[in-house]
C-alpha positions as CSV (number, residue, x, y, z in Angstrom):
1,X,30.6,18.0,-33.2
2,X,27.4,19.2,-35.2
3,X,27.7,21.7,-37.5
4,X,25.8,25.0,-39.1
5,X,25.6,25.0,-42.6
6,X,24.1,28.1,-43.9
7,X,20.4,29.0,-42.5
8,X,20.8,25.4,-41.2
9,X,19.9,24.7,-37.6
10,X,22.5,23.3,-35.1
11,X,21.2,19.9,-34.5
12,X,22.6,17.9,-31.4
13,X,21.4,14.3,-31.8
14,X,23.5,11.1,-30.9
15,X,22.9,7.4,-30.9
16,X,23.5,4.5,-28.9
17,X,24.0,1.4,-30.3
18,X,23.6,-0.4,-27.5
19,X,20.3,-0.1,-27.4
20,X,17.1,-2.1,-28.1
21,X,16.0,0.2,-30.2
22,X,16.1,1.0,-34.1
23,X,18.5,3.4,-35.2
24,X,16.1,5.5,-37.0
25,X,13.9,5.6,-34.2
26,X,16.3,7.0,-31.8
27,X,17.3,9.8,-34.2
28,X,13.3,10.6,-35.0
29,X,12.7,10.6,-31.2
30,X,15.9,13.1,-30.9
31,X,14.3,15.6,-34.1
32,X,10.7,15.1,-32.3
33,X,12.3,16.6,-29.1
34,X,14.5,19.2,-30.6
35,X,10.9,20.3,-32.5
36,X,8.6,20.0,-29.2
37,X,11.2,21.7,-26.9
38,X,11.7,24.6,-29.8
39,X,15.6,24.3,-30.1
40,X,14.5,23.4,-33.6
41,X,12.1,26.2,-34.5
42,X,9.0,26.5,-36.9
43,X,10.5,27.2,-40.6
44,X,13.9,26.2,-39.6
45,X,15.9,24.0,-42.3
46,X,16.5,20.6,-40.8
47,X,20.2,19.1,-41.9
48,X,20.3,17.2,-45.0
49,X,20.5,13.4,-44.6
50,X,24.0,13.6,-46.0
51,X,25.1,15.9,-43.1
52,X,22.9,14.1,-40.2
53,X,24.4,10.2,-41.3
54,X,27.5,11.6,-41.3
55,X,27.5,13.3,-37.9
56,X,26.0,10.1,-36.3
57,X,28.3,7.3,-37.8
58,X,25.4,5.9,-39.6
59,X,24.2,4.9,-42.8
60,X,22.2,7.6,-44.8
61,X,19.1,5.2,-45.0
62,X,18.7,5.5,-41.3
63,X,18.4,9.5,-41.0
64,X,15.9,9.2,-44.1
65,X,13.8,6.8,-42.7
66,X,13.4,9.5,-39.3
67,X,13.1,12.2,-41.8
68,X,9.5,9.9,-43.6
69,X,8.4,9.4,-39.8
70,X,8.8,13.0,-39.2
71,X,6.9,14.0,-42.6
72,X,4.0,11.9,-42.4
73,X,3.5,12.9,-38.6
74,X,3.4,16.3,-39.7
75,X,6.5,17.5,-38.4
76,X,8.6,18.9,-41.3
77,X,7.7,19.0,-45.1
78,X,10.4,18.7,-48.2
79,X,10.8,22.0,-50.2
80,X,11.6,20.8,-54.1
81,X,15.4,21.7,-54.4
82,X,15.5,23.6,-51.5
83,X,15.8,20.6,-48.5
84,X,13.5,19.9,-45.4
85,X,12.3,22.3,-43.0
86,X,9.9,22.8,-39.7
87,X,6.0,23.2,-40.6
88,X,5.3,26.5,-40.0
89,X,1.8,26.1,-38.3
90,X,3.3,24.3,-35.2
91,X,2.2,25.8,-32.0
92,X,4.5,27.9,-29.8
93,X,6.1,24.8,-27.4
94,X,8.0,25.6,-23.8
95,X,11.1,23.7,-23.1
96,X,10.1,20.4,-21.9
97,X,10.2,20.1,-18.1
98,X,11.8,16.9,-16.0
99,X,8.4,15.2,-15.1
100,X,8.2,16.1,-11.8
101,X,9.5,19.7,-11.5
102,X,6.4,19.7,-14.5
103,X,3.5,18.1,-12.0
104,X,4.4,20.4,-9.4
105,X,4.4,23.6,-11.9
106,X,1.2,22.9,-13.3
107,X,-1.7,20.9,-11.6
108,X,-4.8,19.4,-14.2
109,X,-8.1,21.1,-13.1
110,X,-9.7,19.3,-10.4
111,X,-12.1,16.4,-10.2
112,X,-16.1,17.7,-10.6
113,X,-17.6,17.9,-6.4
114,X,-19.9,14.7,-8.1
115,X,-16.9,12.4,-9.4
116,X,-15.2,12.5,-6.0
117,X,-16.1,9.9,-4.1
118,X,-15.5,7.8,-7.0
119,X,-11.3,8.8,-6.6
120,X,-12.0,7.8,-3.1
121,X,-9.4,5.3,-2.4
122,X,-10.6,1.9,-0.6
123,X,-9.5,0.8,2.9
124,X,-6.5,-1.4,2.1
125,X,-8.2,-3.7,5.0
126,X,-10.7,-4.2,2.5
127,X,-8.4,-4.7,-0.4
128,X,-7.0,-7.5,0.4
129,X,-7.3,-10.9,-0.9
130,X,-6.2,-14.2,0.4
131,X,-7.5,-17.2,2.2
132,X,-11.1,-16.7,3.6
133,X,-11.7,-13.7,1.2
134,X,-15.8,-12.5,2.0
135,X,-17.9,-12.9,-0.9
136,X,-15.9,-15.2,-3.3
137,X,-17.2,-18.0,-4.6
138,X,-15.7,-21.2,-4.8
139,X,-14.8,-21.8,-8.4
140,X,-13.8,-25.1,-8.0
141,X,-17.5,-26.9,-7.9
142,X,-18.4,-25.3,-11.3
143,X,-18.8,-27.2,-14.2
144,X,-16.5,-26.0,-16.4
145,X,-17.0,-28.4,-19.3
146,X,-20.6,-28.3,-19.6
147,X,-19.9,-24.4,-19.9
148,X,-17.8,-24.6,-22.5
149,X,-20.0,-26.7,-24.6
150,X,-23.1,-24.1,-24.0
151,X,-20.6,-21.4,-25.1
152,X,-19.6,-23.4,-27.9
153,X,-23.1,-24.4,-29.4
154,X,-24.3,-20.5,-28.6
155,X,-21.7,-19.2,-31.0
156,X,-21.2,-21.7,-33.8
157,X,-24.2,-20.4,-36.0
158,X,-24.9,-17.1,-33.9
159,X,-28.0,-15.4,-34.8
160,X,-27.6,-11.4,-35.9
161,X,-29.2,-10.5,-32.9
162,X,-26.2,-12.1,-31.1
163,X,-23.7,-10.4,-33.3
164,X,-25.2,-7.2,-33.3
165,X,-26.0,-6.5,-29.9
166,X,-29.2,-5.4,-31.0
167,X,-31.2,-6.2,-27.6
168,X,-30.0,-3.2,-25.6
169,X,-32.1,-4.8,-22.4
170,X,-30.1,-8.4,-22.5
171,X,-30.9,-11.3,-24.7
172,X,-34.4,-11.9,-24.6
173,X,-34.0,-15.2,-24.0
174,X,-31.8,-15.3,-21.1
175,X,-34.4,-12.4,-19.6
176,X,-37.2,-15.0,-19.8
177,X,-34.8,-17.8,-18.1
178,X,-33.8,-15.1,-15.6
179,X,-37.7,-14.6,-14.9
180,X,-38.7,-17.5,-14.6
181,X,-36.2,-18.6,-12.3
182,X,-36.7,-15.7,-9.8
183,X,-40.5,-16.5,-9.7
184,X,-39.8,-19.9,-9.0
185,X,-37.0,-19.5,-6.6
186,X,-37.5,-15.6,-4.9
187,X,-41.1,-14.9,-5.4
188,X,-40.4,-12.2,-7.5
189,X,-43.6,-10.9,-9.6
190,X,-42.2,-9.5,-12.8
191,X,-42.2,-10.2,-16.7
192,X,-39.1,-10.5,-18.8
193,X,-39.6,-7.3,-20.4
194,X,-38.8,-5.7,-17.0
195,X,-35.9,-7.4,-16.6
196,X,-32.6,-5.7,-18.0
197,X,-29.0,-7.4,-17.3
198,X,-26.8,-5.5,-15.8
199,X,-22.8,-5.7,-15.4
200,X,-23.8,-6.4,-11.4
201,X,-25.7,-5.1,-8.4
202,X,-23.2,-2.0,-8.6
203,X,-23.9,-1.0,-11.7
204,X,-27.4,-0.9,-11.3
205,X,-27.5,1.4,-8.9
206,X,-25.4,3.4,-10.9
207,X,-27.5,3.5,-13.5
208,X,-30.6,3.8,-11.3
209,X,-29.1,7.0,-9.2
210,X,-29.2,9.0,-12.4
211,X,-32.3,9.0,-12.7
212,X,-33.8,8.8,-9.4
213,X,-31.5,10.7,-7.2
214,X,-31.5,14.8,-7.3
215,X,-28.5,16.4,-5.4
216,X,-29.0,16.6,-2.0
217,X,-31.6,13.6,-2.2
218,X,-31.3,11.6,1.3
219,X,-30.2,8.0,0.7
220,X,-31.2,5.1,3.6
221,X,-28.5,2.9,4.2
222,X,-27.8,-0.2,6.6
223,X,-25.5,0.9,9.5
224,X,-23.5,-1.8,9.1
225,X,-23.9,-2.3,5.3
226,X,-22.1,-2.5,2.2
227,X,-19.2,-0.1,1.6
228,X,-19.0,-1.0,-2.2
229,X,-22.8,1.1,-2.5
230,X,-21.8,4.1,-1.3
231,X,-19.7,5.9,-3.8
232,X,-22.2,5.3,-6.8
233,X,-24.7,7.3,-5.0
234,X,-22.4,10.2,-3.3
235,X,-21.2,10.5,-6.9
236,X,-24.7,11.1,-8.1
237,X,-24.9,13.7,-4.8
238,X,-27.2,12.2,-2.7
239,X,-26.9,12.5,0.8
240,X,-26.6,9.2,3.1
241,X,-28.1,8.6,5.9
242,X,-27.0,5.6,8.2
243,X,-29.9,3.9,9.4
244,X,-29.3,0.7,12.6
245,X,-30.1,-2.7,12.0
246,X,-31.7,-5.1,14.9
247,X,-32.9,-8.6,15.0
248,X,-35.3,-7.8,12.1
249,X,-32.9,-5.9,9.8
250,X,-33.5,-2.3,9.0
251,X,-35.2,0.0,12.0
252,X,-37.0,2.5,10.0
253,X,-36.3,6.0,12.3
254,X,-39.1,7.4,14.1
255,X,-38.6,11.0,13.2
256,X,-36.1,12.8,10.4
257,X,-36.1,14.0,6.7
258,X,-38.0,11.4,4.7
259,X,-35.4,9.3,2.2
260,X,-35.9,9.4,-1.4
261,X,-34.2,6.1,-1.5
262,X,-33.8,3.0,0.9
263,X,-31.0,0.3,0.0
264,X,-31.7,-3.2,1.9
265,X,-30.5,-6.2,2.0
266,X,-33.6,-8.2,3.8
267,X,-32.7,-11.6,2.8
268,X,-29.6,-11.8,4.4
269,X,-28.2,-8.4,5.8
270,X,-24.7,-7.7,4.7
271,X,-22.5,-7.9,6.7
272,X,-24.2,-9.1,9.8
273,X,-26.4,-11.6,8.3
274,X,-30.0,-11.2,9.6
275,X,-33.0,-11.6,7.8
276,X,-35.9,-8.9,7.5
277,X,-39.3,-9.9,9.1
278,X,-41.9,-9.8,7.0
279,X,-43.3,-7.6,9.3
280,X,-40.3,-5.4,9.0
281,X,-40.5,-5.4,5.0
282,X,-44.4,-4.4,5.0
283,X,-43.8,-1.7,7.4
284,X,-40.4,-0.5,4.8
285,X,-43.0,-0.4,2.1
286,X,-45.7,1.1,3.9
287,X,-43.3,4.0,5.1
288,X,-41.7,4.5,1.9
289,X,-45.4,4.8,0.4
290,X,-46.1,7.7,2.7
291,X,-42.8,9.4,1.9
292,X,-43.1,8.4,-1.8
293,X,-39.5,6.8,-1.7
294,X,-38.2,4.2,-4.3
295,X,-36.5,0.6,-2.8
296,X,-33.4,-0.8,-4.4
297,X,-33.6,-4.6,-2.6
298,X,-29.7,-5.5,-2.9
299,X,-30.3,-9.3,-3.3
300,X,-26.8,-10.2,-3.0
301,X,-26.5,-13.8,-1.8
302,X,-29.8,-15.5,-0.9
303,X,-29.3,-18.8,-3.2
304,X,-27.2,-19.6,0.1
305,X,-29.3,-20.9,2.4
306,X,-28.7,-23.9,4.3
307,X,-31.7,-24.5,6.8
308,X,-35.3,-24.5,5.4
309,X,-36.2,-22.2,2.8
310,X,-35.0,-18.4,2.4
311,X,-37.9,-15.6,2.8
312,X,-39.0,-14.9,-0.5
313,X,-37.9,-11.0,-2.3
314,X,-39.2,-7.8,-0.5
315,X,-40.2,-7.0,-4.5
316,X,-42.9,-9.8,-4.3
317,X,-44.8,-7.7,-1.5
318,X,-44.7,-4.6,-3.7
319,X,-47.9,-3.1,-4.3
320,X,-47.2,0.1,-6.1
321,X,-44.0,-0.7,-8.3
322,X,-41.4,1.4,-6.3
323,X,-39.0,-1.6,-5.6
324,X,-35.8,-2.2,-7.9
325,X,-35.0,-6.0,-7.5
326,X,-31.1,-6.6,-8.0
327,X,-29.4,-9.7,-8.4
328,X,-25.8,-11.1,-9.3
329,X,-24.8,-14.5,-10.9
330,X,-21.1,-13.3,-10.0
331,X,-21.2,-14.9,-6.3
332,X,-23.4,-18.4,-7.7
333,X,-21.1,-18.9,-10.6
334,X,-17.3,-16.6,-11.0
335,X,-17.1,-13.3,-10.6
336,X,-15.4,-12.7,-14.2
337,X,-18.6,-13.6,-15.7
338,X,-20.0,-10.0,-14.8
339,X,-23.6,-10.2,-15.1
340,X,-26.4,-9.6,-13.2
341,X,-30.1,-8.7,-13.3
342,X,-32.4,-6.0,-11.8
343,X,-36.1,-6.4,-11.9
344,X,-37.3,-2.6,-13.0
345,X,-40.8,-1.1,-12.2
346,X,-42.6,-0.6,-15.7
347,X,-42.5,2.8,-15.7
348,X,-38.3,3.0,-15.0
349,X,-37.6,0.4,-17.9
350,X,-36.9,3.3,-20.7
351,X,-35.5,6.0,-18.5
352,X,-33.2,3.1,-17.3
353,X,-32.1,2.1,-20.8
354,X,-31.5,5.3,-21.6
355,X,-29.1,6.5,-18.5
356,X,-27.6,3.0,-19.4
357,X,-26.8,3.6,-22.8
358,X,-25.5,7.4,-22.3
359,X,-22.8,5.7,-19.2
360,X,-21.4,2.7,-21.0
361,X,-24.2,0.7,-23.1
362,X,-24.9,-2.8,-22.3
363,X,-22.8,-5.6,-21.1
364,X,-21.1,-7.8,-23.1
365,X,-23.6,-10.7,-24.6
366,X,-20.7,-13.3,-25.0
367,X,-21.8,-15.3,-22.3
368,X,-25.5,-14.4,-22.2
369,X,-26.7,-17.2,-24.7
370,X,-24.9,-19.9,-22.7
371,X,-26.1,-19.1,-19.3
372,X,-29.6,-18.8,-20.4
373,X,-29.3,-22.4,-21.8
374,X,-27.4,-23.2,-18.1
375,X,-30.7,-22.0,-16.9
376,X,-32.8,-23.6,-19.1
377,X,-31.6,-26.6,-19.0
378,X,-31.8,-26.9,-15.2
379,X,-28.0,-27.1,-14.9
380,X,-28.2,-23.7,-12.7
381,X,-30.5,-25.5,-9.8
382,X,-28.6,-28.5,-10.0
383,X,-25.0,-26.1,-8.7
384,X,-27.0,-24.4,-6.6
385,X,-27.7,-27.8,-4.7
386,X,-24.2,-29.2,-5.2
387,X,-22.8,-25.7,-3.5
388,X,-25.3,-25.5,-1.1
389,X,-23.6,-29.0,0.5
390,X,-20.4,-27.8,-0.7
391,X,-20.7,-24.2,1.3
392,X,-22.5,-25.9,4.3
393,X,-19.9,-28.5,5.1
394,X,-17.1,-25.6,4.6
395,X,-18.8,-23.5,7.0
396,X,-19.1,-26.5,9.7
397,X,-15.7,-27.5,9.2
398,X,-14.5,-23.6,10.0
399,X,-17.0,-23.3,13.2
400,X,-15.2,-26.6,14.3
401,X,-11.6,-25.2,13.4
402,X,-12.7,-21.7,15.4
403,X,-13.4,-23.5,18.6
404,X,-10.3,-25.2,18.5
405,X,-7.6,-22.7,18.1
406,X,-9.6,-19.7,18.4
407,X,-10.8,-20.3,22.0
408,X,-10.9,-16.9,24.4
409,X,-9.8,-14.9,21.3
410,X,-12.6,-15.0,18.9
411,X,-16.3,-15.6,19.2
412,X,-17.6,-17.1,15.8
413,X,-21.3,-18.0,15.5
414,X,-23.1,-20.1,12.9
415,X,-25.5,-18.3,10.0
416,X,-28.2,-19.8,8.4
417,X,-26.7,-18.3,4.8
418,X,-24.4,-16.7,3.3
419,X,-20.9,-16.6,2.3
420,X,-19.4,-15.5,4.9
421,X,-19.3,-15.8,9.1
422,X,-19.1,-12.7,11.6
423,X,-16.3,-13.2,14.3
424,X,-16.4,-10.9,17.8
425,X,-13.4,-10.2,19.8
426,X,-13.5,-12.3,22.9
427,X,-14.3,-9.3,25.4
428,X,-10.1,-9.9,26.6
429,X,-8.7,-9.8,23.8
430,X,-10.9,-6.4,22.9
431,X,-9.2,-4.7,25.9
432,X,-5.8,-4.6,24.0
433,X,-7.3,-3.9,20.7
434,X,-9.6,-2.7,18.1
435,X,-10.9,-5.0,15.2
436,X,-8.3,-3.0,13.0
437,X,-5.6,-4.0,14.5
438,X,-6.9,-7.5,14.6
439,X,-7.4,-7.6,10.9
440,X,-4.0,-6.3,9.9
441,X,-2.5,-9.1,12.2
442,X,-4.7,-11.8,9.8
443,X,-3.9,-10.0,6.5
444,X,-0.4,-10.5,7.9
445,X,-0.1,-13.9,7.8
446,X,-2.7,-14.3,4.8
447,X,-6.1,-13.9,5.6
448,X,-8.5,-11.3,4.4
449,X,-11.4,-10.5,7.8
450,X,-12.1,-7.0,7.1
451,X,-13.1,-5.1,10.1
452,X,-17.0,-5.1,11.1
453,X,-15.7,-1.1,12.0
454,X,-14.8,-0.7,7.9
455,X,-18.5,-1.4,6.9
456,X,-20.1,1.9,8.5
């Protein structure tokens, strides 16, 4: 049993052999708890090491080892000739509660009304990943080694630039190959110095709701569109307003409280596909003139377009620099590589920056001097064209595999683009039930179709 000596606290520590751990950690842990819980108090005398090894059945070099921990931590300090004792200045401590009788008891202050939606947990429909998983790339036709050389040669003699991260708006040299390449292949009208990279589409809008967007602001989005926009701009405490999509994409309402933003997707409409007219996209522009709106044009996935070529970016048709051009190389190359582009109006470029760099700085610029030689060098249009064949032939060979065995169940029609297919309960099988229900049945056996219902 432990005993009192003098003004000397009764201690009650024990050790277990048995254990994984160190000897004298388990009898610092023990003192740390008797000192936190206040069953040893401030200014108490703590055992001598002669006492404590004794009462544990180990040797005295153990209990002085706890007894260092404890005074360089701040725990106890050595009196000369006079033994160890409790600091003083510790703060008053209540006994330490089992965890959960402690969560109920006391509850952290609450999330801010802004950071809400961002706690917002995701539809587990949507979670889910397996076989036919919307939106991911196929790895498997990248060309791995050529990337590894580029990464290789970028960071053999890197220049202090490189090292230091000094370009806060992206390496200037992969801004100029991400330039070029969007006049040549979108249309897009901008220099490099309006180009900043980003982490991805989502992050630019992040970035750009902070310093567009007042509270209560009304926010266009595409009724369907993409869930993944929403929370970055109910964060920021805009209001959204679902707006329908027809034949032409985005049906700009007739009457209502004007937007300060509109979010599209014209080049291929997420999820349903479509493609704005450019009639539709002059008349966006022309309305969002006379309401003095801003345009974030989500550019998601138009490198996949397999007949003819793709409309090019709403952003070319811009007249008065409202539209924010955003692009990902996440869905053309891997999605770990996290980077992607928006194309800024000159006058957002240092606010932008500047909302970046108080939220989380800049992206990493590992991989940003390899890519803009992957660009450069051409090898970017040469995957494009490999993956084009690669994602059209994939697509065929599912339409063919849907008539066969999914006959009077589900109606699945070709797209011109894209990385994914939109599939319609045969009219039969939607008497018995929902989409819902149909996609917990395929994430049951493995495949991930998220509900067309999940993406309003």
């Amino acid at each position: 049993m432990p005993r009192r000596s003098g003004n000397t606290e009764l201690v009650p520590l024990h050790v277990d052999r048995k254990r994984g751990e160190p000897l004298h950690r388990q009898v610092y842990r023990d003192l740390v708890q008797l000192i936190l819980s206040g069953r040893l108090r401030s200014a108490a005398r703590v055992p001598s090491s002669r006492m404590l090894a004794e009462e544990l059945g180990v040797a005295r070099n153990t209990v002085l080892l706890a007894l260092e921990q404890l005074h360089s931590e701040g725990y106890v300090e050595t009196r000369h000739g006079s033994g160890t004792y409790v600091v003083h200045d510790l703060p008053e401590m209540r006994p330490i509660e089992p965890r959960r009788r402690a969560a109920a008891r006391h509850r952290p202050p609450a999330l801010s009304r802004r950071s809400r939606p961002l706690a917002t947990r995701a539809d587990p429909l949507d979670r889910q990943r397996g076989l036919l998983s919307p939106g991911e790339p196929d790895c498997a036709g990248f060309p791995f080694d050529l990337w590894a050389r580029l990464l290789a040669a970028s960071w053999r003699a890197p220049e202090r630039r490189l090292l230091l991260g000094e370009e806060a708006a992206g390496l200037s040299t992969l801004r100029a190959a991400v330039a070029d390449y969007l006049a040549a292949a979108r249309g897009v009208r901008a220099t490099a110095e309006q180009i900043v990279i980003v982490a991805g589409i989502r992050q630019a809008l992040t970035v750009a709701a902070r310093i567009l967007l007042d509270p209560g602001d009304a926010i266009w989005l595409e009724d369907p569109g993409f869930p993944g926009l929403r929370p970055a701009l109910s964060a920021a405490g805009a209001r959204l307003v679902p707006v329908d999509v027809d034949g032409e994409g985005l049906r700009i309402p007739a009457n209502g409280e004007p937007p300060r933003l509109i979010c599209v997707t014209p080049s291929h409409q997420y999820p349903l596909g479509m493609t704005m007219s450019v009639a539709r996209r002059l008349a966006l522009l022309d309305h969002a003139r006379t309401v003095n709106a801003w345009v974030f044009e989500d550019d998601y996935d138009s490198e996949w377009r397999y007949a003819g070529r793709p409309l090019a970016a709403m952003q070319g048709l811009d007249q008065d620099g409202r539209v924010l051009y955003a692009g990902t190389f996440s869905k053309i190359l891997f999605p770990s590589i996290r980077l992607g582009y928006v194309v800024l109006p000159t006058d957002l470029i240092e606010p932008f920056l500047a909302a970046r760099r108080i939220l989380d700085d800049q992206p990493g610029v590992f991989a940003q001097p390899a890519l803009a030689e992957f660009i450069l060098g051409g090898h970017l249009a040469t995957h494009l064209r490999r993956q084009r064949r690669r994602y059209k032939a994939r697509q065929e060979l599912l339409l063919r595999a849907a008539r066969q065995h999914l006959r009077g169940l589900l109606d699945v029609a070709p797209d011109a683009g894209g990385m994914h297919l939109i599939g319609y309960l045969h009219r039969d099988l939607a008497a018995r039930m929902d989409d819902r229900e149909a996609s917990r049945r395929a994430v049951a056996v493995g495949l991930t179709t998220p509900p067309l219902s999940s993406q309003r």
